[in-house]
C-alpha positions in Angstrom: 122.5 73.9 -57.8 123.2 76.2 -60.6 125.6 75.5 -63.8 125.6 78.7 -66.4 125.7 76.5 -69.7 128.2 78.4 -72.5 128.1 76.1 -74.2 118.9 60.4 -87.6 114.4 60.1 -86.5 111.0 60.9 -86.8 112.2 61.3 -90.1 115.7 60.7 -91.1 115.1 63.8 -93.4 114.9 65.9 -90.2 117.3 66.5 -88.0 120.9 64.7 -87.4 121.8 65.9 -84.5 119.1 66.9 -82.5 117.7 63.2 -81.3 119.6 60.3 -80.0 120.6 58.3 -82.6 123.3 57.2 -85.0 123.8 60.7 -86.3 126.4 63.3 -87.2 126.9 68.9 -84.5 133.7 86.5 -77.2 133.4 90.7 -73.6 135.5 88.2 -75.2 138.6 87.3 -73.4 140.1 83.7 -75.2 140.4 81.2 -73.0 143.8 79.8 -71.3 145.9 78.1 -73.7 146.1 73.9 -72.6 146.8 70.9 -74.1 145.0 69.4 -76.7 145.4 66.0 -76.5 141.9 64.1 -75.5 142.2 62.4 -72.3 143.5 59.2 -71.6 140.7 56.3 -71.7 140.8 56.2 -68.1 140.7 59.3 -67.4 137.9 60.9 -65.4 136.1 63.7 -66.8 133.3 65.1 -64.2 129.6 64.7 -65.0 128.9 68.7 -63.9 132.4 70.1 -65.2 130.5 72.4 -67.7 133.4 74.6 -69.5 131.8 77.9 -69.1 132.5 81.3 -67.4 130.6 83.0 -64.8 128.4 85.7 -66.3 127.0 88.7 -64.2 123.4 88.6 -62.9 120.8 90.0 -64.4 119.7 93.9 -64.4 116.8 94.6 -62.1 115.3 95.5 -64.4 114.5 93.1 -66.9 115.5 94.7 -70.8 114.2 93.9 -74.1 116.2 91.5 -76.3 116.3 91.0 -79.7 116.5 87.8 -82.1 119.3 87.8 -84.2 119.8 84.3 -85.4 116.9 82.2 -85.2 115.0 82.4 -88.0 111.8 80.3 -86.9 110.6 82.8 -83.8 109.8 86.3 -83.0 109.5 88.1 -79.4 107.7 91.2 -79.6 107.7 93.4 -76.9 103.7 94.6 -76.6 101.8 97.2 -74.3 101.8 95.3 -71.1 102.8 91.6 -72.6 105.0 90.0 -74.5 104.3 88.2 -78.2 106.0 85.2 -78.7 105.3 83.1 -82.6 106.9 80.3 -84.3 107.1 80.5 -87.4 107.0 77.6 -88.5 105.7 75.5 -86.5 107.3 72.0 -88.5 108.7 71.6 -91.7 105.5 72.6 -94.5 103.2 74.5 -91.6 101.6 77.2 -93.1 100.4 78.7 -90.6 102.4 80.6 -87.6 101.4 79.6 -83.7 101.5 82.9 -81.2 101.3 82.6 -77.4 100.9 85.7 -75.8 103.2 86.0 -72.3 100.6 88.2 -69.5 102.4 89.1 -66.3 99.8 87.2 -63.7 97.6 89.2 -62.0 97.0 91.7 -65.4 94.7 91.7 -68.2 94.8 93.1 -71.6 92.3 94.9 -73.2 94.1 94.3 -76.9 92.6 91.6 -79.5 95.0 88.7 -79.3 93.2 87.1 -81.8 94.5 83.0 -81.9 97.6 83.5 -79.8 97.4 81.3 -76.5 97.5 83.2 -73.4 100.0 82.6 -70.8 100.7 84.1 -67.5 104.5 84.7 -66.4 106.6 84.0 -64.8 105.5 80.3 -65.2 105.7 78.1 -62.2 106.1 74.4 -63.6 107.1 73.0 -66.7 106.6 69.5 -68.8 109.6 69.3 -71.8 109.0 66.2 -73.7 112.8 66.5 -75.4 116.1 66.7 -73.6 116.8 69.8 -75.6 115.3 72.2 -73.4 116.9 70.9 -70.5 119.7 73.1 -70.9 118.4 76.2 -71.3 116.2 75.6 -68.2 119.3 74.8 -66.2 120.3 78.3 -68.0 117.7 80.2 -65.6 117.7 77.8 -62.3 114.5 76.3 -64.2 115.2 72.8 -63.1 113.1 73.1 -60.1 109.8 73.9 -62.3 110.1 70.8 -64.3 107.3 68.4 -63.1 107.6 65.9 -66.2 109.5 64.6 -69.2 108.8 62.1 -71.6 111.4 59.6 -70.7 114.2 59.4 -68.5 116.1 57.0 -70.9 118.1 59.2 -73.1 118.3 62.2 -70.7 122.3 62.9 -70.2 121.5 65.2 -67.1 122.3 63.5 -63.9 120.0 66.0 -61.6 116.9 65.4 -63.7 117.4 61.4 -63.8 117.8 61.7 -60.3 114.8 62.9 -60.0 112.9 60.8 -61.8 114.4 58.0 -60.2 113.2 59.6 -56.7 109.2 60.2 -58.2 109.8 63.8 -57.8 109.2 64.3 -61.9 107.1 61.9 -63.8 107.3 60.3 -67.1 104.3 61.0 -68.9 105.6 59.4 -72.6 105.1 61.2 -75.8 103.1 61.0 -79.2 99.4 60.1 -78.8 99.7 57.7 -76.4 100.8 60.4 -73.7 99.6 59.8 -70.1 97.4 62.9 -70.9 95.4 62.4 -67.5 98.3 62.6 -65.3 99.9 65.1 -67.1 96.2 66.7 -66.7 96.6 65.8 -62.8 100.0 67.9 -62.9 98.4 70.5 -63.7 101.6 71.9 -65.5 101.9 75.5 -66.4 103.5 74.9 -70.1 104.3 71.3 -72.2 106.6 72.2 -74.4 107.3 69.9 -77.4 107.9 69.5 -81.3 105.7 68.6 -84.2 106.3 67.3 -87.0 102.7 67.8 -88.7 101.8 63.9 -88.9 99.2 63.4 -86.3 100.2 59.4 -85.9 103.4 60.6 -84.4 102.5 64.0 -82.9 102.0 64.8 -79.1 100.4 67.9 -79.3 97.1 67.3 -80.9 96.2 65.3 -77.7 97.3 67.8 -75.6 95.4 70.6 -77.0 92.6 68.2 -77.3 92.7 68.6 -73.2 92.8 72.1 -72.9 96.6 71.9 -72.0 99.1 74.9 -72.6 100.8 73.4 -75.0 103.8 75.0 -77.1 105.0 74.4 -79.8 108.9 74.3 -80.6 110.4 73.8 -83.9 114.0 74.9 -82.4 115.3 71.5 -84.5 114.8 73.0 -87.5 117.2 75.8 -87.1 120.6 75.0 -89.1 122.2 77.8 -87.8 124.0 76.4 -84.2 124.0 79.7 -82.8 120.1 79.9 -84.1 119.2 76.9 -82.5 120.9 77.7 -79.5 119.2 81.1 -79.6 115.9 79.3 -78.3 117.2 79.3 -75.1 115.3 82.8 -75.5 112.0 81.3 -76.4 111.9 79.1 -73.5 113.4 81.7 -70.6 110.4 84.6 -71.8 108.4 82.2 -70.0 109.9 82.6 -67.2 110.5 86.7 -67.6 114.6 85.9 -68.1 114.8 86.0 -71.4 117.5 89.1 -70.4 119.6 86.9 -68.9 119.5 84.3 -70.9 120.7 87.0 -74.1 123.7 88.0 -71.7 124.4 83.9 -71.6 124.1 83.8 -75.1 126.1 86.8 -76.2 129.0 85.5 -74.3 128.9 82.4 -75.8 128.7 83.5 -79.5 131.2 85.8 -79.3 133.1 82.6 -78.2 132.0 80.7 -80.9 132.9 83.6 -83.3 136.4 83.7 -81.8 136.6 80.2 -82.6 135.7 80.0 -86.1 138.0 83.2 -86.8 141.2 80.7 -86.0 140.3 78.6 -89.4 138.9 82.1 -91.4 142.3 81.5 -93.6 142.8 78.1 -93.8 144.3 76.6 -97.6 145.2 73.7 -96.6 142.2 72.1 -94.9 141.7 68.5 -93.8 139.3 66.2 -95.2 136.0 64.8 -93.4 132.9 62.3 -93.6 130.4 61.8 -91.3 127.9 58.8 -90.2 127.8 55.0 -91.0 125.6 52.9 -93.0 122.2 52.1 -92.5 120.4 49.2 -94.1 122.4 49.6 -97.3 122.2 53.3 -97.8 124.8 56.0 -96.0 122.7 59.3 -95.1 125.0 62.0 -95.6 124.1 65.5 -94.3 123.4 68.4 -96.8 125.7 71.5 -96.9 123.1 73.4 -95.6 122.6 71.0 -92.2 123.1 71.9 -88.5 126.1 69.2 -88.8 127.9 70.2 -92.1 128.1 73.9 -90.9 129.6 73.0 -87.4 132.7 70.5 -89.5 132.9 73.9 -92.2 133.4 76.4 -89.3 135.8 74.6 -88.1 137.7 74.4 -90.7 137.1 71.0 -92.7 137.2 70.4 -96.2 133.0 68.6 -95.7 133.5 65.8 -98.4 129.7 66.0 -99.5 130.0 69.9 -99.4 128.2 69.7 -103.2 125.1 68.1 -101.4 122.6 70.8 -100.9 120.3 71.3 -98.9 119.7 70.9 -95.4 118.4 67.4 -94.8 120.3 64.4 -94.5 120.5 61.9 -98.2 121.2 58.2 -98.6 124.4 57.6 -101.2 125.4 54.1 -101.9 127.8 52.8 -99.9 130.4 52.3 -102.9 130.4 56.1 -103.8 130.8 56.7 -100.0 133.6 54.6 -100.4 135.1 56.0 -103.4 135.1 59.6 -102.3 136.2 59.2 -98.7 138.6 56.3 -98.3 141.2 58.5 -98.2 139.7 61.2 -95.9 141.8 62.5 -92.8 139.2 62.3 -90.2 135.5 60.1 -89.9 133.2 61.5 -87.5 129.4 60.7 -85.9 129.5 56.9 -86.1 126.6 56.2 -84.8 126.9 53.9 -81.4 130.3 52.6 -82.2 132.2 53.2 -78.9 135.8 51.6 -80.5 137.6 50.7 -83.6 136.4 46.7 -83.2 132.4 48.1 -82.7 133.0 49.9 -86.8 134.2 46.5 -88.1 131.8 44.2 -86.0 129.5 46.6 -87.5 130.5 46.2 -91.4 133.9 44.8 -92.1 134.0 47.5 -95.0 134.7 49.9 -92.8 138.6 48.9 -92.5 138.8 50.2 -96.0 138.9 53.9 -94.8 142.1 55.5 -94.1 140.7 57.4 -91.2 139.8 53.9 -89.8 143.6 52.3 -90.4 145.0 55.8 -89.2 142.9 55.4 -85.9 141.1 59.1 -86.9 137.8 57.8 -85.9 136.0 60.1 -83.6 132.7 60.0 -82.1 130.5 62.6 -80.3 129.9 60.1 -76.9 132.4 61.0 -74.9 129.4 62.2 -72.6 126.9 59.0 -72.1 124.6 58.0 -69.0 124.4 54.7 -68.2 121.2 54.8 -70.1 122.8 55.7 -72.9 122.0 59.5 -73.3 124.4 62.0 -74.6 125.2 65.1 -74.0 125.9 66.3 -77.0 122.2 66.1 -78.5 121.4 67.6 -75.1 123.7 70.6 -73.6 125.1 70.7 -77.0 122.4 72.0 -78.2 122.8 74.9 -76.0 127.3 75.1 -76.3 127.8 75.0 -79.8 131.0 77.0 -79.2 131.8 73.8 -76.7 131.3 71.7 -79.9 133.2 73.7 -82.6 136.4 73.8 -80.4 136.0 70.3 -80.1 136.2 70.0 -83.8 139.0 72.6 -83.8 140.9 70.5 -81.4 140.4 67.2 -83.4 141.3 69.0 -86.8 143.9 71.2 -86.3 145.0 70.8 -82.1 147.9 73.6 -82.7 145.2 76.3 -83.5 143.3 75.4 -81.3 146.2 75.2 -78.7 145.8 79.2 -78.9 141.4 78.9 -78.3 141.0 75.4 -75.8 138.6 75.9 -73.4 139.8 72.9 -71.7 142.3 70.4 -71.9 140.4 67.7 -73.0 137.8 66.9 -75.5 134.4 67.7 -74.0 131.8 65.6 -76.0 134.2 63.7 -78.7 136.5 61.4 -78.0 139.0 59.4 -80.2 137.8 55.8 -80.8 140.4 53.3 -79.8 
C-alpha cells in the first residue's frame, strides 16, 4: 500500500511537539474551497484518508537535491557517494557525525576519514521514534522496517499491525535495548536521537555492537518545513532522496500558500498553549517548533516576548492573568473534553476560551493505544497542521485554502 504524505520529555526543555505527551505544532494549485466546520463527534474520519495530492514519479534518473531549510544536516553529492552529516548531533554536541552513502557493490578510493560507511540502497530499517515513519511511508519504505522501539504510541495502523502479527519486533530503547536481537536482525540502519546523556541514550550501546547506527537530531529543527525537510536525510538511504524533494516541494509551496492568507492580518486573535504541570505551566518560546506554527497562522502567541526556543515554566497565576481572556487554548495535554480540563484543575474554568468552548486539542487522530498522529505524520504535513490552525482561527480565510472539510489532527473539545 502506498499513501504520498503532504502533509513535553527527555527533557521538557526539548521538544514540545515532537514526543507523545501533554504538549503544544504550492506547482501550486489551492485546494477546493469546503466547509470549515470540524466534524461532528460522531462523525467518521478514515484512519488512511491522508489529505495529500498525487505527485508524479520519480525521474529515472535520480537528481541532486539541495537543503534549503534544515539547518542541522548537509548532503553532499561526492565522486561516486554521497556525504550525509548532522550537525549537531543533540543540543551542546560539538562535534558533527558523517556517514558516507556507497552504492553496494563499489568502493572508494577517497579518505572518508570518521564518517560511517553505508551501502545503498538499504534493505531493512530499525527507527526507534514514530517520526520517521512517515517519511518511510514517503518512499514505500514500510516494507524495510524490521523493528521499532514500541508499538504503544505508534499512530500508524499498518506498522501496529505488524507488530501485532511478529512480522516487526520491538527491541525497546535507551540502554536497556534488546541489542542481541536487534544484533540477530541484522538491520541495515537504526536510526534514532540523542540527547548526549548516556543514562538515557540508545546509541552508545549500539555502536558499542558494531551496529550502523544514525544519528537524527530532526527534533531539534524549529523550523516545520526544516524538520519536515528530514524526510531527505532518511530517503538518501534509500537513493530517493529525489523523490522525496518533489514531495516536499509540493508541500511547502502548500504551506507557503497557507501562511500568505494571514500575511496582513491587524486584527489577530489571541492564543495560549499547554496546561499545568505540577505547579508550573511550560510555555513554549517564540523561537519553538509550536509558537511558529500558531504565528503563521495568524495568532497573536500570548508569550510571543518569551525567547528562545525551548519550552519555560510561568506560574500558574501569571498564566492566568495574561490569558484569561484569550480567544482560543490549544495543546491541552490528554484532555479529550471540557469536563477532563476541570477534573484536571478546577482553575481552568476561569479562562474565557474554556467558558466560550474554544478549547482545541491536537488528538483528533489517536490509536487505541493512545498514539497520535500529530507528533507522527505531522511531523512530515506541517502544511496539514497550519490549515488546521487557519481553520480554527479564522474558518472564512481558510474557507478560500481547506484541504478538507474537516479538521485533520485538532478537534474542538466538547
Amino acid at each position: 500500500m502506498k499513501k504520498i504524505l503532504t502533509l513535553l520529555a527527555v527533557m521538557i526543555l526539548l521538544v514540545l511537539s515532537a514526543c507523545q505527551a501533554p504538549a503544544v505544532d504550492v506547482d501550486v494549485e489551492a485546494p477546493p474551497v469546503v466547509e470549515t466546520e470540524p466534524p461532528a463527534a460522531d462523525t467518521e474520519v478514515p484512519a488512511d484518508a491522508y489529505p495529500v495530492d498525487a505527485h508524479t514519479e520519480t525521474p529515472a534518473e535520480v537528481e541532486q537535491v539541495t537543503i534549503d531549510y534544515a539547518t542541522y544536516f548537509t548532503l553532499e553529492y561526492k565522486d561516486g557517494y554521497k556525504l550525509l552529516t548532522v550537525t549537531m548531533p543533540w543540543q551542546g554536541a560539538t562535534e558533527p557525525l558523517q556517514y558516507a552513502l556507497i552504492p553496494a557493490g563499489t568502493s572508494i578510493d577517497e579518505d572518508l576519514n570518521d564518517a560511517m560507511v553505508i551501502n545503498t540502497p538499504i534493505d531493512s530499517f530499525v527507527s526507534l521514534s514514530s517520526t520517521y515513519l512517515p517519511f518511510l511511508e514517503q518512499i514505500d519504505g514500510l516494507e524495510s522496517l524490521v523493528a521499532v522501539d514500541t508499538a504503544d504510541y505508534i499512530f500508524n495502523p499498518d506498522v501496529r499491525q505488524a507488530v501485532q502479527d511478529g512480522t516487526i519486533a520491538q527491541v525497546g530503547s535507551g540502554p536497556t535495548i534488546d541489542i542481541e536481537q536487534v544484533i540477530e536482525l541484522d538491520p541495515d540502519v537504526v536510526m534514532t536521537s540523542a540527547s548526549g546523556m548516556t543514562e538515557w541514550d540508545t546509541h552508545p550501546v549500539l555502536e558499542q555492537a558494531g551496529l550502523p547506527v544514525v544519528i537524527s537530531s530532526d527534533y531539534l529543527e524549529q523550523d516545520p518545513l526544516g524538520r519536515a525537510e528530514w524526510g531527505k536525510f532518511i530517503a538518501a538511504f534509500y537513493d530517493k532522496e529525489a523523490e522525496v524533494d518533489q514531495i516536499f516541494d509540493e508541500m511547502v509551496a502548500r504551506y507557503q500558500s497557507a501562511k500568505a492568507l494571514t500575511a496582513d492580518l491587524t486584527d489577530k486573535v489571541t492564543v495560549f498553549v499547554n496546561t499545568a504541570y505540577e505547579g508550573a505551566w511550560y510555555m513554549p518560546g517564540s523561537e519553538s517548533y509550536a509558537a511558529i506554527l500558531l504565528m503563521d497562522a495568524g495568532a497573536d502567541y500570548l508569550w510571543s516576548d518569551l525567547e528562545g526556543t525551548g519550552a519555560m515554566p510561568i506560574d500558574f497565576e501569571v498564566v492566568v492573568d495574561r490569558a484569561k481572556d484569550a480567544d482560543y487554548w490549544l495543546n491541552v495535554g490528554f484532555a479529550s473534553s471540557l469536563a477532563d480540563l476541570a477534573a484536571m484543575d478546577p482553575r481552568y474554568e476561569e479562562f474565557s476560551a474554556y467558558q466560550q468552548g474554544k478549547v482545541y486539542n491536537n488528538n483528533a487522530r489517536v490509536s487505541e493505544m493512545g498514539g497520535t498522529d500529530y507528533y507522527e505524520s505531522g511531523v512530515a504535513n506541517p502544511d496539514v497542521v497550519l490549515v488546521d490552525l487557519i481553520s480554527i482561527f479564522y474558518p472564512d480565510l481558510a474557507a478560500e485554502h481547506v484541504l478538507f472539510n474537516y479538521l485533520f489532527y485538532y478537534r474542538q473539545l466538547q
